[in-house]
N, C-alpha and C positions, 0 to 999 in steps of 0.2 A: 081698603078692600079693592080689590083688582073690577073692574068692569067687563061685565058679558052685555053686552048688546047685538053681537050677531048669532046667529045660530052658527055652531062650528064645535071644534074640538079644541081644546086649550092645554098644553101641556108646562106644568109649573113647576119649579126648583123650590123645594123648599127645606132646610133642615131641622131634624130631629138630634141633632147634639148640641151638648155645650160646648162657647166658643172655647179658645184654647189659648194660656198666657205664654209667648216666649220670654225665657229668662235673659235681661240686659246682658252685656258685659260689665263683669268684675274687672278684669286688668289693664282697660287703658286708662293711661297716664300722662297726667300735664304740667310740664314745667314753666315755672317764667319764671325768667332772669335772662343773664346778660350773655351774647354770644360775640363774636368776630364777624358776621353775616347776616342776612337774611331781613327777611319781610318785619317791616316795622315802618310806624308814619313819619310822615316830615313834609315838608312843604313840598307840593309839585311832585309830590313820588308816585310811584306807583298806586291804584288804587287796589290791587290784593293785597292787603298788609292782615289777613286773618291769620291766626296760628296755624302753621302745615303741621299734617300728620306725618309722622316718619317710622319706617319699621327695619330699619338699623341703621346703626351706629354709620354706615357708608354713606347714606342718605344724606344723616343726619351732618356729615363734612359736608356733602353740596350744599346744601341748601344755608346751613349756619355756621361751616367752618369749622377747622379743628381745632388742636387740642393746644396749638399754641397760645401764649399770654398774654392776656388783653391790656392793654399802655394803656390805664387811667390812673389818673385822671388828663396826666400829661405823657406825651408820648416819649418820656426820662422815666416814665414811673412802668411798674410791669404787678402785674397779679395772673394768679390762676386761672384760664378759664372756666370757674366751676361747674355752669351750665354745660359745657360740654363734656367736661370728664365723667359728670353724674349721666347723663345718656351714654357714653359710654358704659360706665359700670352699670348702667340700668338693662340693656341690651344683653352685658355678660353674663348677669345673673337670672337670665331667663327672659327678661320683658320681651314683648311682641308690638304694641303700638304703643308711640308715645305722639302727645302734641307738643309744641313748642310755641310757647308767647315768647317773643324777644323782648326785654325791657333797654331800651337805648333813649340814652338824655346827651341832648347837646353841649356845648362848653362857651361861655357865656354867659354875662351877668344879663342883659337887657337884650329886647329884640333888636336887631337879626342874629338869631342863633347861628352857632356853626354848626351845621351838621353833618359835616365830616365825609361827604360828600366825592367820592373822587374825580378828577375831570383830567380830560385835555384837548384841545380845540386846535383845529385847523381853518387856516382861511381858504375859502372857495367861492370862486366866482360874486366877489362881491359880499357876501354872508358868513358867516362861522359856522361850522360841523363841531360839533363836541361829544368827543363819547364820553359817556359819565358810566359810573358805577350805578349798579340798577338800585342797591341799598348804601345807608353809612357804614362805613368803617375802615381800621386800616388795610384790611384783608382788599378793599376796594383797589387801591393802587397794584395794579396787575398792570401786566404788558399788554397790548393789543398790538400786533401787526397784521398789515393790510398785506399778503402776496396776492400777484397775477395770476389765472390759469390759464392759457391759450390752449386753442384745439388745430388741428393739422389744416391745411390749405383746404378751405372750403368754395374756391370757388370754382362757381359753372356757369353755363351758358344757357338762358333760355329764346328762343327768339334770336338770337344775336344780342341778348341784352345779358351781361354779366351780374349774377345773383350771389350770396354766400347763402348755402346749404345751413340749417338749423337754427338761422336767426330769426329771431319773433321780435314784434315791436316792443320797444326798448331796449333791444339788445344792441352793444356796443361791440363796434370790427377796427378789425388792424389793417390797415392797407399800405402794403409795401411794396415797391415795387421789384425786390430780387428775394434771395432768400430772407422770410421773417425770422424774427429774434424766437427767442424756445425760454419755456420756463416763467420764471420769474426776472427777466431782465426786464429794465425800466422802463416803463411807456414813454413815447413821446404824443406830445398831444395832437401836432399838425398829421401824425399818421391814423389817428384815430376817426371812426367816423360813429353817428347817431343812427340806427331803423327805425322807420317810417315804415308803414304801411301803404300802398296808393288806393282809395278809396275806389276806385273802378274799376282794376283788373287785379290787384293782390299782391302788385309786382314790388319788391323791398326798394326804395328809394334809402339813399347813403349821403346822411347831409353832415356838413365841416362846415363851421364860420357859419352857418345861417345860410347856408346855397347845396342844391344839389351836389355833390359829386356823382363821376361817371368810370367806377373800375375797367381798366382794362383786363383785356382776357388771358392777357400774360402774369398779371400781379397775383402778387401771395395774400390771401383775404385769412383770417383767422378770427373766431369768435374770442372775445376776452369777456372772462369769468373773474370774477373776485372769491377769495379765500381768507376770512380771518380766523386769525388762532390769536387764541388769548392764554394769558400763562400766569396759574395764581401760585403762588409761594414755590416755582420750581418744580410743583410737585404735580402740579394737576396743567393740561391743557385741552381747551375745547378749543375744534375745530368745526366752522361752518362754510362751506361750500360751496359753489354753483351761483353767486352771487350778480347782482346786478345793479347799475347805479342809476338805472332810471324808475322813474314812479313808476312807469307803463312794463316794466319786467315781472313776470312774476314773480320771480325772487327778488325781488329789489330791497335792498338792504337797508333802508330807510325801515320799511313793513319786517323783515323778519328780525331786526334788532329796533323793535319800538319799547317805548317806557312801559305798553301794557303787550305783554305780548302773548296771545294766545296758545300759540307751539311752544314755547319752551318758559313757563316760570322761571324755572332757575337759572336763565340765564345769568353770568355775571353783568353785564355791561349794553348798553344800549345807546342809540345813537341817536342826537339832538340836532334836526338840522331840518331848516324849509326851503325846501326847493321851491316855492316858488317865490321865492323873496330874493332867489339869484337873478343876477342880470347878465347882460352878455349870451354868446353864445357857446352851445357845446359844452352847456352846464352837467350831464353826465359824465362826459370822457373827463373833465377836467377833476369832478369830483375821483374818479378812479386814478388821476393821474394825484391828485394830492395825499389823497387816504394812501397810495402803496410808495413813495417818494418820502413822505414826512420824520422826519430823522429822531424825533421826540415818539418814544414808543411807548414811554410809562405814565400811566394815571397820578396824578399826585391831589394830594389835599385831601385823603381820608385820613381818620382819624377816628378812636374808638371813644369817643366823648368821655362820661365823667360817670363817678360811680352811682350809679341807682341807688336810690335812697326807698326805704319799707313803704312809703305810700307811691312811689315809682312803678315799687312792685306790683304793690296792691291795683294800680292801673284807676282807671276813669269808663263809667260806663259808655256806652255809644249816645253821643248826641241827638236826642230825636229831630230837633231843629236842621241839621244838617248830617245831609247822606255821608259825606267822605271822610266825618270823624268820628272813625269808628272804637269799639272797647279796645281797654290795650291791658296789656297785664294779664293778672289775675282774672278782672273783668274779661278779658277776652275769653279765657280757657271756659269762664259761667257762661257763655252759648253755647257749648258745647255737648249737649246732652247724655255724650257717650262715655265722657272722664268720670273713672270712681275714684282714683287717687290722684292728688294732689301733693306736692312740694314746691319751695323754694329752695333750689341749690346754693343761692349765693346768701340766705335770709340770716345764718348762722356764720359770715365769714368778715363782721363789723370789728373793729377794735375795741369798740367800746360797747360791752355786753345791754347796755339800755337801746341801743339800737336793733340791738338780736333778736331782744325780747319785742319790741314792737311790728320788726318781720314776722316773727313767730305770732302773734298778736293777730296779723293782716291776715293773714294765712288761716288760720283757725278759724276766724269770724267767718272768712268767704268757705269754709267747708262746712257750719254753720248753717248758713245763708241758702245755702244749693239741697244742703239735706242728704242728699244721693251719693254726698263722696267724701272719703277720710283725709286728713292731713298726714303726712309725714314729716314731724319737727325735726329742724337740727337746732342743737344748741351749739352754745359759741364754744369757737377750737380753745382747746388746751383750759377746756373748765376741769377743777378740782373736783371733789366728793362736796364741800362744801359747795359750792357756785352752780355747780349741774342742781343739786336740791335746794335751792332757792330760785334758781331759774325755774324748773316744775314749778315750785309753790306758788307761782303767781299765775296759775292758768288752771284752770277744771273745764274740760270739757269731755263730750264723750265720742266727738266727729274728729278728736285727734289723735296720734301716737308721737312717744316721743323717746330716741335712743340716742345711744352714749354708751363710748366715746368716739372721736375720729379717726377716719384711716388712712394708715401709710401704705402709696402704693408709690416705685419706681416710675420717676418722671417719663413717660412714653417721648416726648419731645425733644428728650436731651440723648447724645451718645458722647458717653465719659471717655476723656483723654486715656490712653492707655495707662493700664495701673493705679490712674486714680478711682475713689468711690463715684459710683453712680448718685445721681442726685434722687431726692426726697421730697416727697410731696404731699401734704397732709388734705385729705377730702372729708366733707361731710357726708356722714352715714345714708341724705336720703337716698341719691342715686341705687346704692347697692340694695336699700331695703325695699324700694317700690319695684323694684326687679326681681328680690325675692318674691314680696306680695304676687306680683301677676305669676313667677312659675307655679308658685304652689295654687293657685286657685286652676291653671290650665291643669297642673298634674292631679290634684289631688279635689280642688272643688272651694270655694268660698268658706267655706264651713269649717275646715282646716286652718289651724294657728294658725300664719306664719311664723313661725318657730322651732327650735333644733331643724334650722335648714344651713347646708353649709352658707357662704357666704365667699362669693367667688372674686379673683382681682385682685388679692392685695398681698402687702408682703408681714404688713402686722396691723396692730389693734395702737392707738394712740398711745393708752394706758393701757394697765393690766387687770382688770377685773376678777378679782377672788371671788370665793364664796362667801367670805367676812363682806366685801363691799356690798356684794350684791342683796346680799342680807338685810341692808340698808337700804338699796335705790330699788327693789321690785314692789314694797309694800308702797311705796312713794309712786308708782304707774311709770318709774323709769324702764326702761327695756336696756339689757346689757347688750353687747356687743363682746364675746370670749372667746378664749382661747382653750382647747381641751389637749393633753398630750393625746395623740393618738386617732384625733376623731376631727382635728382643725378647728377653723375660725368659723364659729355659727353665733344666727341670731338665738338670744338666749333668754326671751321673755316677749308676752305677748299682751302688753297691756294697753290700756287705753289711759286720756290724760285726766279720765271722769275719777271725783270721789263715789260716785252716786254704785254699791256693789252690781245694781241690777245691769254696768253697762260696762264691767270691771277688763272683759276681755276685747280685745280690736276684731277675734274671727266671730264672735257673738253681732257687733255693731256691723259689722259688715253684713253680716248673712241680714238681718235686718234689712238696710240696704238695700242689699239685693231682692227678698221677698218685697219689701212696697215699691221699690222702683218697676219691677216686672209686674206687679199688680196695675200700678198707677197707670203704664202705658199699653197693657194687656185687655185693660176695659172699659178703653175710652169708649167703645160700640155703645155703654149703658148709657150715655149721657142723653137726657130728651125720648128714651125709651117709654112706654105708659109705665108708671110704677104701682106694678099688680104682681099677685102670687108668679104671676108666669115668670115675670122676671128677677123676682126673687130667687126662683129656684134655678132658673140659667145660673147666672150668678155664683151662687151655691157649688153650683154644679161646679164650674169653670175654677172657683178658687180651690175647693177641696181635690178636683185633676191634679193642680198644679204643685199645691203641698202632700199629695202623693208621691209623685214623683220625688222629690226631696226626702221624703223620708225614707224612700228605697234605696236613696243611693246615699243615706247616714247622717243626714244634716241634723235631723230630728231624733230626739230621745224620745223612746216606746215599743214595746213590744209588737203594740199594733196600731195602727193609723188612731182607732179613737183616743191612742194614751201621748200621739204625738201632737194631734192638734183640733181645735174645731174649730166652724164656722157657720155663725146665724147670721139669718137674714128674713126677719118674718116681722110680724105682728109686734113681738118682744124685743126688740131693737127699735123701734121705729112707735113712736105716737102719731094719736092724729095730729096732732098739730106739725111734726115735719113733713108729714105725707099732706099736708096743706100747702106748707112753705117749696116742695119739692127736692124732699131731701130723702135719700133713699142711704139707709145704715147699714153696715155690714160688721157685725163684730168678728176676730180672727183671732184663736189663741192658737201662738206655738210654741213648744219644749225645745226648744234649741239646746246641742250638744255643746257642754263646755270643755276646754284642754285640761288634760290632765295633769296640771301645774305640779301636782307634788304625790311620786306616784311611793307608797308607801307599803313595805312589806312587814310585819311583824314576825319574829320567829322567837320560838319559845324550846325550849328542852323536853323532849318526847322519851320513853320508855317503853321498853315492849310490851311491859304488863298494865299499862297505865291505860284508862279511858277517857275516851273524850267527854265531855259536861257537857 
């Protein structure tokens, strides 16, 4: 109750409706498996190594690298990127956000792992500078070169005292005495001078070797700026500008390429080195004279480790003992409270089909586990009609889906010699199907199969699925993958991996899903509320709002709200003895719309004189 104790007017907020549930998102999507790039742990790394959200396929090359073939286990061996291909195909077939958990294992029987790690180090003043790759792998071995920028003869006169125009403390000058060098020609170091500040009057002091210098008013003074450009597979180059090699600049390039660097995540490569473990003097200019002189410009010693094995995938929850080992995997994507689908791209691409099944296995359990989000199975390539239905039969659940067969799409990374065939490339179905999933829930709603939806990216279907097969694998909760003259490559079944009929379809289990997951986070307000009629019928209120809505827009079967759903919350729900313990019950039924799996016409022989019965 609010307090009056003075005399006065009081004017108060208070509402008269029920609160209101926002509905989650349905379509984002979280992958783990293995890429070329990006954020994952390892000793001394970075500490963001959480799964980044990406919302294309463009992104998704910075940050994890493309579509080339990742060398494992050894750098003679070469596979698929599948993680990457599958965000591609996830992207072309409609997706809008995806997360990515990297899964990277190092190579190595015992510690010290390699982890693959890229580097290359210069000597400076006494100490080592090393840029490293900011993550593992072979993508890490890029170029970095260091150029010079010089800016035009900056100097002037103050006082009779010779200044260079736009140097700030740590900034590094050229002093020459006829015309200076232009461009990117090579520093020398004896021309180079350190700013200082003079604590009394403001005036730039120019120190060489540990001692004042004193420009003359004829010399050529120029600011020197550092420029690196780095160059990953030829195809991509970042450049970074306006650079400085002392602590005291403010760009100083120590701070804008650190291991944790605030401006740019994505960077590739970051620079290892303490200045103040230099000795000597003139430890800036020297450092710019070694960074843009040093003749070794390639990172080496990445390498793409070894293949992630199904509890790899499956990851490790976050250490509560220690902050900086955090979840990886699968475990990572479960903080994530905004992922409703789930895959493993690489979980279906084992040689030996007992491994598949155990990917498949991880994967399930952790959609399971979470409650709020579906699996997307693959099974292993080049399974028969036999081996795909014995694969299913070892799994019931109703948090999964499982389709078949693989697709062939033309290698993006390869360009065939003239006249010979272009190469061939076999992927697993989940990319394209979780792509599916999100368009049709953006175009069309949750509630909607995904089914009979084209199926975008490819050049064919692994196998050929008839109607004889599928005759076979739809009563089995397989989903086809087919071929239609006339109508193209669509998903062509919508089932879940459950025997259980009441959970037979994946757009039923989802819309589920969806209704308790917008429930669950829609009324957290009730929690510690007094649990009286009043808020029973908020409650009330607030849920029956929400399953309105849905049913207007067709989720729900009924003519009219009372035949689509109800919802108590009273006396009859609830005994004395929960409303002792502080438990407040709300029971909810709804008629959820099922797909018209087998749509059926009868036609019979009519006459004109003939009556209907």
């Amino acid at each position: 109750m609010p307090e009056y104790l003075a005399p006065g007017v009081y004017v108060e907020e208070v509402s008269f409706r029920s609160k209101s549930i926002e509905g989650v998102p349905t379509s984002t999507t979280g992958f783990a498996g293995m890429t070329r790039f990006g954020p994952v742990q390892y000793p001394n790394g970075p500490s963001t190594t959480e799964p980044r959200l990406v919302t294309s396929f463009t992104e998704f090359e910075r940050v994890y690298g493309g579509l080339e073939p990742l060398r494992v286990p050894t750098d003679g061996d070469e596979r698929p990127a599948y993680t990457a291909h599958a965000a591609r195909a996830f992207f072309m077939n409609g997706g809008k956000r995806l997360y990515i958990s990297r899964v990277f294992m190092p190579r190595g029987a015992v510690e010290p792992f390699d982890y693959g790690v890229a580097s290359r180090s210069i000597a400076v003043s006494g100490t080592t500078a090393t840029w490293r790759a900011r993550w593992p792998g072979r993508m890490g071995n890029v170029f970095v070169q260091t150029e010079v920028l010089r800016s035009k003869n900056v100097n002037f006169s103050v006082g009779g005292l010779v200044q260079a125009q736009g140097a700030k403390k740590g900034s590094v000058v050229e002093i020459t005495g006829g015309p200076g060098p232009k461009g990117n020609d090579p520093l020398t170091l004896g021309n180079l001078a350190e700013v200082t500040i003079d604590a009394t009057d403001g005036h730039q002091i120019f120190n060489r070797g540990g001692a004042p210098v004193l420009p003359a008013a004829g010399d050529n003074i120029q600011n020197v700026q550092l420029r690196v450009r780095v160059t990953v597979d030829q195809e991509r180059i970042d450049f970074t500008d306006e650079l400085g090699a002392h602590p005291d600049h403010k760009r100083y390039i120590g701070k804008i390429f650190q291991l944790n660097d605030p401006e740019d995540e994505n960077s590739v490569v970051w620079l290892d080195w303490d200045p103040t473990a230099a000795t000597g003097n003139d430890i800036a200019a020297n450092l710019m004279v070694q960074l843009q002189q040093n003749p070794n410009k390639r990172l080496v010693g990445g390498h793409d480790g070894v293949e992630a094995q199904p509890d790899d995938l499956a990851g490790k929850d976050a250490d509560p003992d220690d902050v900086t080992k955090k979840a990886t995997g699968l475990a990572a994507l479960g903080e994530i409270d905004d992922i409703a689908i789930v895959a493993l791209p690489d979980g279906g691409t084992y040689d030996d089909s007992l491994i598949c099944r155990q990917a498949a296995d991880r994967l399930i359990t952790h959609a399971e586990l979470m409650r709020y989000r579906i699996a997307v199975v693959d099974a292993p390539v080049g399974s028969s009609m036999t081996e795909i239905r014995a694969f299913k039969g070892r799994f019931d659940s109703k948090y999964a889906a499982l389709y078949h067969p693989w697709i062939e799409i033309l290698d993006p990374t390869e360009r065939a010699a003239q006249g010979a065939p272009p190469r061939r490339i076999l992927l697993p179905p989940s990319g394209f199907v979780t792509g599916i999933y999100a368009r049709s829930d953006i175009e069309r709603g949750v509630f909607k199969a995904p089914a009979n939806e084209v199926v975008r990216g490819l050049t064919k279907f692994e196998l050929n699925i008839n109607k004889a097969r599928q005759d076979v694998l739809n009563p089995e909760g397989i989903n086809a993958l087919r071929f239609f003259e006339g109508r193209g490559n669509r998903v062509w079944g919508a089932r879940t991996m459950s025997s259980d009929p009441e959970w037979k379809y994946v757009n039923v289990r989802r819309l589920f899903i969806y209704i308790e997951h917008s429930i669950d986070k829609g009324t957290q307000w009730a929690v510690f509320e007094p649990n009286n009629q009043r808020l029973w019928a908020n409650i009330r209120s607030t849920v029956e709002d929400f399953l309105l809505v849905l049913w207007k827009e067709g989720a729900l079967l009924g003519s009219k709200p009372e035949e689509a759903y109800f919802v108590r919350c009273d006396r009859t729900t609830m005994t004395q003895n929960d409303l002792d313990n502080g438990r407040l019950i709300c029971l909810i039924g709804i008629a959820p719309t099922k797909p018209a799996e087998y749509v059926i016409f009868r036609i019979g022989q009519w006459t004109a004189d003939a009556k209907m019965s």
